[in-house]
N, C-alpha and C positions, 0 to 999 in steps of 0.2 A: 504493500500500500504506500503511498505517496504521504510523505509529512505535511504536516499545517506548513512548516515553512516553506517546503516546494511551492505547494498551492500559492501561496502568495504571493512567491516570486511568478507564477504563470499568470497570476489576474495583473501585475503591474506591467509584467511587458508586454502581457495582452494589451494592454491602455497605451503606454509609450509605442511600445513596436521599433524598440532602436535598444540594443542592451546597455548602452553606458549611460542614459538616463536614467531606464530603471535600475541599474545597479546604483544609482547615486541615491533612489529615492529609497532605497532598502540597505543604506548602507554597506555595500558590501561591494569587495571588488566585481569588477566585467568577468574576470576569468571562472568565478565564483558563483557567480549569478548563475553562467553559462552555462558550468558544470550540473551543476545542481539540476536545471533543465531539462538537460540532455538523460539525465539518473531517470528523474522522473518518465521521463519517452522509452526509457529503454523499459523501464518495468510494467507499462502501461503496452510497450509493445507497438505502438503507432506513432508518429513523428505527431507534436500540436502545433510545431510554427515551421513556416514554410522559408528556409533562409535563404533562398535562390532569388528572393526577391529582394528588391532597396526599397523602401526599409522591408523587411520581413511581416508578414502574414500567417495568420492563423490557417492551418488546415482545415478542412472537410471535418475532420474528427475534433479538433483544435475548438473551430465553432460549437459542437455538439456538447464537449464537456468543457467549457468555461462555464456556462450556467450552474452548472455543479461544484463546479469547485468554489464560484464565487457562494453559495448557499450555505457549503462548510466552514470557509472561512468566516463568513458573517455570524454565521451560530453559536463559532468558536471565541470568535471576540466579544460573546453577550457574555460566555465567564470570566472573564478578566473584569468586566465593567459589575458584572455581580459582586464578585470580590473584594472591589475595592467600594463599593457601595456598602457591605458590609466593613468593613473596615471606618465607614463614618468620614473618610474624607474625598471622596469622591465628586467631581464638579462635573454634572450632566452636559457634555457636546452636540447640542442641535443643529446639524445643517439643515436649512430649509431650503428652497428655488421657487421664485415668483417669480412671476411670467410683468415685464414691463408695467404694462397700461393698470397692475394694483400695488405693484411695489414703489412704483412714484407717492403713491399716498400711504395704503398700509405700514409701512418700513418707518417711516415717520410719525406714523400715529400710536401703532403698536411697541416700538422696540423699548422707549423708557418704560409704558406701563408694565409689560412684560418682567422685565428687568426687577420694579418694584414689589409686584407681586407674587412673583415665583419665587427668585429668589439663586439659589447654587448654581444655575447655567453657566453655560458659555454658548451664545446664538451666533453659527456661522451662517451669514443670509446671503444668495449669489443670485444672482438676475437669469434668468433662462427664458427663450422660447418656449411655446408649447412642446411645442414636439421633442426637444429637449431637454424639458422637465420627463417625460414619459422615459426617453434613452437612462434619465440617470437614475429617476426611481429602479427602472429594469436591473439596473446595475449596483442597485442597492449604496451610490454615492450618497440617498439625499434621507433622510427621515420622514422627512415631509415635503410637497408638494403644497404649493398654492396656484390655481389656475382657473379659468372656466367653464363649466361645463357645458357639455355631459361629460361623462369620461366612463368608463367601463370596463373592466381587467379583474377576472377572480383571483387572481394573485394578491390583489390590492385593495383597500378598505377607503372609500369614498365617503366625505362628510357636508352635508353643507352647510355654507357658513355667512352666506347672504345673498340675497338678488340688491341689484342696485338697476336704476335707469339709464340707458343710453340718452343721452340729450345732443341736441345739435347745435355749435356754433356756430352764429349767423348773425354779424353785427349788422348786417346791410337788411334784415328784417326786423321790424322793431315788432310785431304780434308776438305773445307770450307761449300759444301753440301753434305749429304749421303739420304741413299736412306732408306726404310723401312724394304730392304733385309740386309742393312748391320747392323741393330740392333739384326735382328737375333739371329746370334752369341752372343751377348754380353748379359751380366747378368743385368737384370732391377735393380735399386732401388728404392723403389718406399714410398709411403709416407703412414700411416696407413688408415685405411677404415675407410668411414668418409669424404676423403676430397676427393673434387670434379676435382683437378688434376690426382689423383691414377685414376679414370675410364676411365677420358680422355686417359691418358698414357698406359692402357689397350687393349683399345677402339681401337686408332690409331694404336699400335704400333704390334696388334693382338695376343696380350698374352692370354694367357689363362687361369685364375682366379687358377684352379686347378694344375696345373703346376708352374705357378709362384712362389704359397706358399710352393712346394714341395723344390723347387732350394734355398730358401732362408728360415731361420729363423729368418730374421729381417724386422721389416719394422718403417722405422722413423715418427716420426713426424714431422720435419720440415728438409725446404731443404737445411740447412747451413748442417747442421751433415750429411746428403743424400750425400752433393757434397763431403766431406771429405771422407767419404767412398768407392767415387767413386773415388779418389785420395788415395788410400792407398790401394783398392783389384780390383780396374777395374771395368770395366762394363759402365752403363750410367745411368744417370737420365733426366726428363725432366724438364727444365726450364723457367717458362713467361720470356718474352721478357723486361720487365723494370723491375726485381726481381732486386737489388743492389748486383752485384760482384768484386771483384777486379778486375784490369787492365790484370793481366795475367791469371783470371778466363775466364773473359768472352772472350780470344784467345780460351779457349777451345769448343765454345761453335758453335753448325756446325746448320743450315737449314735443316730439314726432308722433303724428296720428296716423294708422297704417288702416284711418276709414272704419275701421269696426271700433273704437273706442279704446285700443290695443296702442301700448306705449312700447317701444321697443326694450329690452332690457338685458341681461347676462345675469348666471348665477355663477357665483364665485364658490368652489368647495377647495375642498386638501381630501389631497390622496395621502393617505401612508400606507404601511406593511402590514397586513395581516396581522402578526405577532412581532411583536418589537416590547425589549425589557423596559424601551424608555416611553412606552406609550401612557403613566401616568404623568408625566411632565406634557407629551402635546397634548393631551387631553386639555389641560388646564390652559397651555397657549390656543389652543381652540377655542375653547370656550372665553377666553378671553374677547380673542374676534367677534364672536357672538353679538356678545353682551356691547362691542363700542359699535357694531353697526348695523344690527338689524333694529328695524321700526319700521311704524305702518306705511302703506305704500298711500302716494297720493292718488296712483291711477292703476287700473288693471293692467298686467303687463304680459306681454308675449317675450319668451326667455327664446334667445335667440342661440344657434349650434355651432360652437368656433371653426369647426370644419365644414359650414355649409350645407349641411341636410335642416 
């Protein structure tokens, strides 16, 4: 059988895929690393990294059992964190990943009170794509996810944790609600592809993927520069409903009527792990979220699908 420490060494240069990085990130020399590798392939009997290639690749077989190994080692490392939790000094490491368009506001809202009320942490928080919070949960890099829904995966425990409204800015209409006819006219801005607002804003607003990129040769990455934009050439962009504006921003900022009395909007959940030793701590950072942002809705809302169904 292959030791924990082989395994580990095969999930990091599974990730680097060059040996003298992951030998630096495991301390240990290249020739070392190498060895070791190689022990594990011979006893397993099938090659897992393909070294004829620059950088090197996982095999056929290589693909099949990282999953696995990745499973053992994460298993293995919930005793050490029991241990020293027993032990009384133990400071709980939460990585989290939000997805852009709620870590602009969430991350600022949440991280002191978090910090207050919990208490032993340490929250490492990274910015990720949708689709890229999915890669690393798989990978078991993240404890929690924050994202849009829906999301769906039996491997993984989905929570929700709020709906908020989609609102459109449009300083060049001064009406408090517009309709889906009156974006029409106006020139989208919209955010790069990628992020799970731009399909919403699509989706709803019935643009046309093709069209849109013809009208425009920009597309931003984030909505501070989006709104300045739409403050200097016109048009509109779309907005969550708790995104942090100024006082004379958010005058500009109107309710979309999609004609049946239906407000456009997003539900925000966190995926985590099935089973995780640290899931009475996100619990509590859950329930935190909760508690600062749900309340009653002004308007009935249609929960819009980041991937467009």
């Amino acid at each position: 059988m292959l030791s924990i420490q082989q395994m580990h060494y095969i999930v990091v240069l599974s990730e680097e895929l060059q040996f003298q990085r992951a030998s630096e990130r495991c301390f240990v020399t290249q020739p070392t690393l190498s060895m070791q590798v190689k022990k594990a392939e011979d006893v397993l009997g099938h090659p897992i990294f393909d070294r004829s290639r620059n950088p090197i690749e996982l095999t056929p077989f290589g693909k099949s059992l990282l999953p696995i190994i990745r499973e053992v080692v994460n298993e293995t490392s919930k005793i050490d964190h029991l241990l020293e939790r027993m032990k009384g000094n133990y400071k709980e490491i939460i990585k989290i990943g939000v997805i852009p368009t709620i870590a602009s506001y969430l991350v600022p809202d949440m991280f002191q009170k978090w910090q207050e009320r919990i208490g032993n942490i340490q929250l490492i928080i990274e910015e990720l794509k949708t689709e890229e919070l999915i890669v690393a949960m798989d990978r078991k890099e993240l404890d929690m996810a924050i994202l849009a829904g829906p999301f769906h995966d039996n491997r993984l425990r989905t929570i929700p944790l709020f709906k908020e409204e989609i609102l459109a800015y449009i300083p060049s209409l001064e009406k408090s609600q517009i309709s889906v006819e009156d974006l029409s006219e106006l020139h989208p801005w919209l955010l790069s592809r990628g992020n799970c607002l731009r399909t919403q804003m699509i989706q709803f607003c019935q643009l046309k993927e093709d069209q849109e990129i013809d009208a425009w040769n920009y597309e931003g990455g984030n909505l501070e520069l989006l709104l300045k934009m739409v403050d200097m050439n016109g048009g509109y962009s779309l907005v969550p409903e708790f995104y942090h504006l100024q006082e004379n921003q958010r005058k500009q900022l109107k309710s979309i009527s999609n004609g049946m009395n239906l407000v456009p909007a997003r539900e925000v959940i966190a995926v985590v792990p099935n089973r995780s030793l640290k899931w009475e701590t996100i619990e509590q950072l859950i329930r935190e979220i909760q508690l600062n942002y749900n309340k009653k809705a002004k308007h009935e809302m249609r929960v819009l699908d980041w991937n467009g169904q």
